[in-house]
N, CA, C and O atoms as CSV, one atom per row, in Angstrom:
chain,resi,resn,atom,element,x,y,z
A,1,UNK,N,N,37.198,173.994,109.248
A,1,UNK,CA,C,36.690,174.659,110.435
A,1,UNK,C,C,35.535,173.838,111.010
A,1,UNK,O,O,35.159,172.767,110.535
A,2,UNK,N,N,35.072,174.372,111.953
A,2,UNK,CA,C,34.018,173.504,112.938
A,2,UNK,C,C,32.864,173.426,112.941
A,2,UNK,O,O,32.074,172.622,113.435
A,3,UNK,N,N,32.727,174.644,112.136
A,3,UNK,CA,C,31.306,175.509,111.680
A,3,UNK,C,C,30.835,176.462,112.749
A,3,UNK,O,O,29.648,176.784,112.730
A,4,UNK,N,N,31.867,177.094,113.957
A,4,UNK,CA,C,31.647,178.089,114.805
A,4,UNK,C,C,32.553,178.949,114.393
A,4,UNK,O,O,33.561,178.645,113.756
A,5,UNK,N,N,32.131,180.405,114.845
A,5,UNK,CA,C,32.450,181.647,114.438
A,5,UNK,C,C,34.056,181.608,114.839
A,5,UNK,O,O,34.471,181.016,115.835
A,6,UNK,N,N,34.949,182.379,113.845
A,6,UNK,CA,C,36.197,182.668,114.139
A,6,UNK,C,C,36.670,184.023,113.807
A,6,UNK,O,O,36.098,184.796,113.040
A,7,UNK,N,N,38.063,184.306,114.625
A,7,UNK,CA,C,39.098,185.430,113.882
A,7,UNK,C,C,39.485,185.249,112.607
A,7,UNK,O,O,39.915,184.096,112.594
A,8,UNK,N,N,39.615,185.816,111.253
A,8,UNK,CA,C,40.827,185.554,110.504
A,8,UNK,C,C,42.301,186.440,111.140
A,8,UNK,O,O,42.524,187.629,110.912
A,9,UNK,N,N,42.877,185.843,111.680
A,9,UNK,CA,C,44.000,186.869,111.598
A,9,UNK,C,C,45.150,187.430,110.517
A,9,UNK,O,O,46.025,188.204,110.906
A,10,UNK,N,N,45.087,187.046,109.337
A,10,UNK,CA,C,45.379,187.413,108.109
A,10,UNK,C,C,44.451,187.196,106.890
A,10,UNK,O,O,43.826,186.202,106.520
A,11,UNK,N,N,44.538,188.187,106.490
A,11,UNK,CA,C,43.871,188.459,104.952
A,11,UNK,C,C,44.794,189.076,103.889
A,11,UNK,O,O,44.825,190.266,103.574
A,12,UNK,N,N,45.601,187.998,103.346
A,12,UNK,CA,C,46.721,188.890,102.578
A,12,UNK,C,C,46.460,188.334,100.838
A,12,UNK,O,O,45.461,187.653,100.607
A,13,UNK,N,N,47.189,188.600,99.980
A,13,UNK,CA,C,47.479,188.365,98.525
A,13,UNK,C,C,46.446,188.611,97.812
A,13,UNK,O,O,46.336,187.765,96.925
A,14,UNK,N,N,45.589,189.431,97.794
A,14,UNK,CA,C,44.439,189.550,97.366
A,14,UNK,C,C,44.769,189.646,95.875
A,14,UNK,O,O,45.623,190.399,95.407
A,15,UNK,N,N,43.778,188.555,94.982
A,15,UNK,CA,C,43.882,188.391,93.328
A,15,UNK,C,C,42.670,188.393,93.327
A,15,UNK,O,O,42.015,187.679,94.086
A,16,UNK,N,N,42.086,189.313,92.351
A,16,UNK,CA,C,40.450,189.091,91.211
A,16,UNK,C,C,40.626,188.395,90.401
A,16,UNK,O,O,41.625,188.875,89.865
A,17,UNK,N,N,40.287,187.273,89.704
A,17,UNK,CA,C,39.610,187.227,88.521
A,17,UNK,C,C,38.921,187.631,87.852
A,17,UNK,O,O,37.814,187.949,88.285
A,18,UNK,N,N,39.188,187.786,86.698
A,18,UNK,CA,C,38.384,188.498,85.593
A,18,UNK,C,C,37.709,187.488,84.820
A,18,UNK,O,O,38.206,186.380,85.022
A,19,UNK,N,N,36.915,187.484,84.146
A,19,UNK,CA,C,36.156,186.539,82.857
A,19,UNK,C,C,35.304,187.830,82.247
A,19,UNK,O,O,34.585,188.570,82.918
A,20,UNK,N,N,35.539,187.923,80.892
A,20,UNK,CA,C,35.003,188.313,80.089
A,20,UNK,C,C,34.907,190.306,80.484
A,20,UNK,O,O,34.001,191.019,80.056
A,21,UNK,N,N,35.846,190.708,81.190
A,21,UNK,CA,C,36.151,191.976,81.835
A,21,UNK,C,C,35.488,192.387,83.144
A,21,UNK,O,O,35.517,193.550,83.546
A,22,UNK,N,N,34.846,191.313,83.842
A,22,UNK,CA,C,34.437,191.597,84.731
A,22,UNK,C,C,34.994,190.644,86.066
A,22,UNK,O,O,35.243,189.441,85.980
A,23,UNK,N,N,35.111,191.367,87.152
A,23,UNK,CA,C,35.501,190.135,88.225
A,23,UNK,C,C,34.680,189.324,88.522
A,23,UNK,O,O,33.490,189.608,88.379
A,24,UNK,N,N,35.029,188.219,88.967
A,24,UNK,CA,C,34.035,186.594,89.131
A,24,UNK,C,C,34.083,186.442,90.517
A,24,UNK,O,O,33.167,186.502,91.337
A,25,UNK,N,N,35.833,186.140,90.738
A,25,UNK,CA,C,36.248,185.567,92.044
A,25,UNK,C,C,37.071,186.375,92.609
A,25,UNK,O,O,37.768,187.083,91.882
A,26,UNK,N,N,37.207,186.479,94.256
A,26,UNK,CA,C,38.346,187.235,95.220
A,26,UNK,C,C,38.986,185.954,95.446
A,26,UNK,O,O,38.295,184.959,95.665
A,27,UNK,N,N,40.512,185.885,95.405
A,27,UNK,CA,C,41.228,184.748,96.060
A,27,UNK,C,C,42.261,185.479,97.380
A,27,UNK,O,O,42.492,186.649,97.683
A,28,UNK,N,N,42.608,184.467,97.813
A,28,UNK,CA,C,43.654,185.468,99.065
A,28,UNK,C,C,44.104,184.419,100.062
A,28,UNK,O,O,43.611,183.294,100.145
A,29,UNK,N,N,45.109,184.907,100.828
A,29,UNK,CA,C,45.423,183.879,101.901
A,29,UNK,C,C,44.804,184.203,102.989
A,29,UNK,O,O,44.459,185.347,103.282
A,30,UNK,N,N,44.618,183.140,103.693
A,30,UNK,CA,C,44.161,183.759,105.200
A,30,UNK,C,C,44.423,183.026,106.653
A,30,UNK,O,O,44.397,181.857,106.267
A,31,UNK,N,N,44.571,182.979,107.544
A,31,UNK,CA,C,44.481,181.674,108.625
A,31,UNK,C,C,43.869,182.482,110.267
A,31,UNK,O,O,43.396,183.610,110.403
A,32,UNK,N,N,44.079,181.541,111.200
A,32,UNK,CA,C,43.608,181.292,112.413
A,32,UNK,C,C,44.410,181.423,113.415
A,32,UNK,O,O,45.486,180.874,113.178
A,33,UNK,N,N,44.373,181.765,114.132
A,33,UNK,CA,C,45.273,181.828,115.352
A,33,UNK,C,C,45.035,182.548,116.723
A,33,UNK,O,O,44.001,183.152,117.007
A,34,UNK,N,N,46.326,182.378,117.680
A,34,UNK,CA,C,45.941,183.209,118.589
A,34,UNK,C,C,46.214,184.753,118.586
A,34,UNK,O,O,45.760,185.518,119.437
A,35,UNK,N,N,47.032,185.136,117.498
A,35,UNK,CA,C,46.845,186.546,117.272
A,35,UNK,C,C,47.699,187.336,116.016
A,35,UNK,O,O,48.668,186.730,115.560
A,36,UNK,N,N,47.399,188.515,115.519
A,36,UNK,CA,C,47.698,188.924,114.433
A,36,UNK,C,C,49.495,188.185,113.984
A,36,UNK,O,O,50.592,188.222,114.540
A,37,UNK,N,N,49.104,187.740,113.050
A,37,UNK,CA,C,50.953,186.917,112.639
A,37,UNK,C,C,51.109,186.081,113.447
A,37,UNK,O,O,52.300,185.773,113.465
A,38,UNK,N,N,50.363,185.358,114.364
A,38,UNK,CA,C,50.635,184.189,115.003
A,38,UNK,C,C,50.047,183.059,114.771
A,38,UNK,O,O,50.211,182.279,115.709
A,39,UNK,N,N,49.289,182.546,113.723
A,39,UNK,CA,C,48.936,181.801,113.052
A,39,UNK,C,C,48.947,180.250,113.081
A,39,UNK,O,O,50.046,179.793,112.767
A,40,UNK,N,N,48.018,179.342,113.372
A,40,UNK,CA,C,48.403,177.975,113.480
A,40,UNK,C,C,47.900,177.261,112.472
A,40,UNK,O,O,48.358,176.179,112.105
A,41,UNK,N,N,46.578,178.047,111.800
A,41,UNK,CA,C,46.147,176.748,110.285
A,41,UNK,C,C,46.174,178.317,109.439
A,41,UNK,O,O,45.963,179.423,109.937
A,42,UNK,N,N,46.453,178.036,108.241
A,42,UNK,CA,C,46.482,178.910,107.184
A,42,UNK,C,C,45.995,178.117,105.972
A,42,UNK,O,O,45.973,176.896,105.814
A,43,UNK,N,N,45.615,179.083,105.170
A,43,UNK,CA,C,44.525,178.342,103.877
A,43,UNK,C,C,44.653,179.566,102.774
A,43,UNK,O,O,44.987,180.694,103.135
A,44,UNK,N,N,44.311,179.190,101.177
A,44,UNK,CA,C,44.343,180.131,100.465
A,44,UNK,C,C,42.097,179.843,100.104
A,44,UNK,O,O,41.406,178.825,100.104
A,45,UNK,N,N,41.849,180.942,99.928
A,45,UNK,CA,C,40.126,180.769,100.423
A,45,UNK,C,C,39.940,181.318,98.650
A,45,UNK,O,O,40.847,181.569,97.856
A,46,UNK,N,N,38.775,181.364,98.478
A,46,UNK,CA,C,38.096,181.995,96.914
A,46,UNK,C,C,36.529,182.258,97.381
A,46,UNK,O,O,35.681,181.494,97.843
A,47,UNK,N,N,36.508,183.834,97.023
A,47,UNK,CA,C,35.023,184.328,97.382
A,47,UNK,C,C,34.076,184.355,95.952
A,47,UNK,O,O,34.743,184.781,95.009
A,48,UNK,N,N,33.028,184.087,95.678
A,48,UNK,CA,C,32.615,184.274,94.526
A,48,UNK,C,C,31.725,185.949,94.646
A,48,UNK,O,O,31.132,186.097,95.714
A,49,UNK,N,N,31.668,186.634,94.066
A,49,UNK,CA,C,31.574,187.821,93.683
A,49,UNK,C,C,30.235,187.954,93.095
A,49,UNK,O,O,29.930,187.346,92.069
A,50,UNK,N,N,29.374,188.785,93.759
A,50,UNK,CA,C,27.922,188.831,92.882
A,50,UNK,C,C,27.927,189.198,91.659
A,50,UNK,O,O,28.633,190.163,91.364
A,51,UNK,N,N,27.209,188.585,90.716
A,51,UNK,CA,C,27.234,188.995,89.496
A,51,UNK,C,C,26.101,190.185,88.927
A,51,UNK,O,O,24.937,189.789,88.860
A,52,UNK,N,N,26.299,191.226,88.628
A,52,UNK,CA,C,25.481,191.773,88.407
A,52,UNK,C,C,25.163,192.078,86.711
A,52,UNK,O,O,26.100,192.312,85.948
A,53,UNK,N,N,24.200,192.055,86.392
A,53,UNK,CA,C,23.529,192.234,85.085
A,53,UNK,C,C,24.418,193.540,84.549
A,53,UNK,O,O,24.181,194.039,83.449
């Protein structure tokens, strides 16, 4: 990306990771486009998850 603000127009497959029984990471697909399911770059992304004590 460009480093300016965008749509995701999909947010699908959503997987947690777990380590040690707790979640770490969100993974998922997602992409860009001109509108919902019309999509021109698509990417699979990984969020890291606050860890709390």
């Amino acid at each position: 990306m460009t480093g300016k603000p965008f749509t995701w127009q999909i947010f699908e497959r959503p997987f947690l990771l777990f380590e040690n029984g707790k979640p770490t990471h969100l993974f998922a697909a997602t992409g860009t486009g001109p509108g919902m399911y019309q999509v021109d770059k698509t990417w699979n992304m990984v969020i890291p998850l606050k860890q709390t004590s």
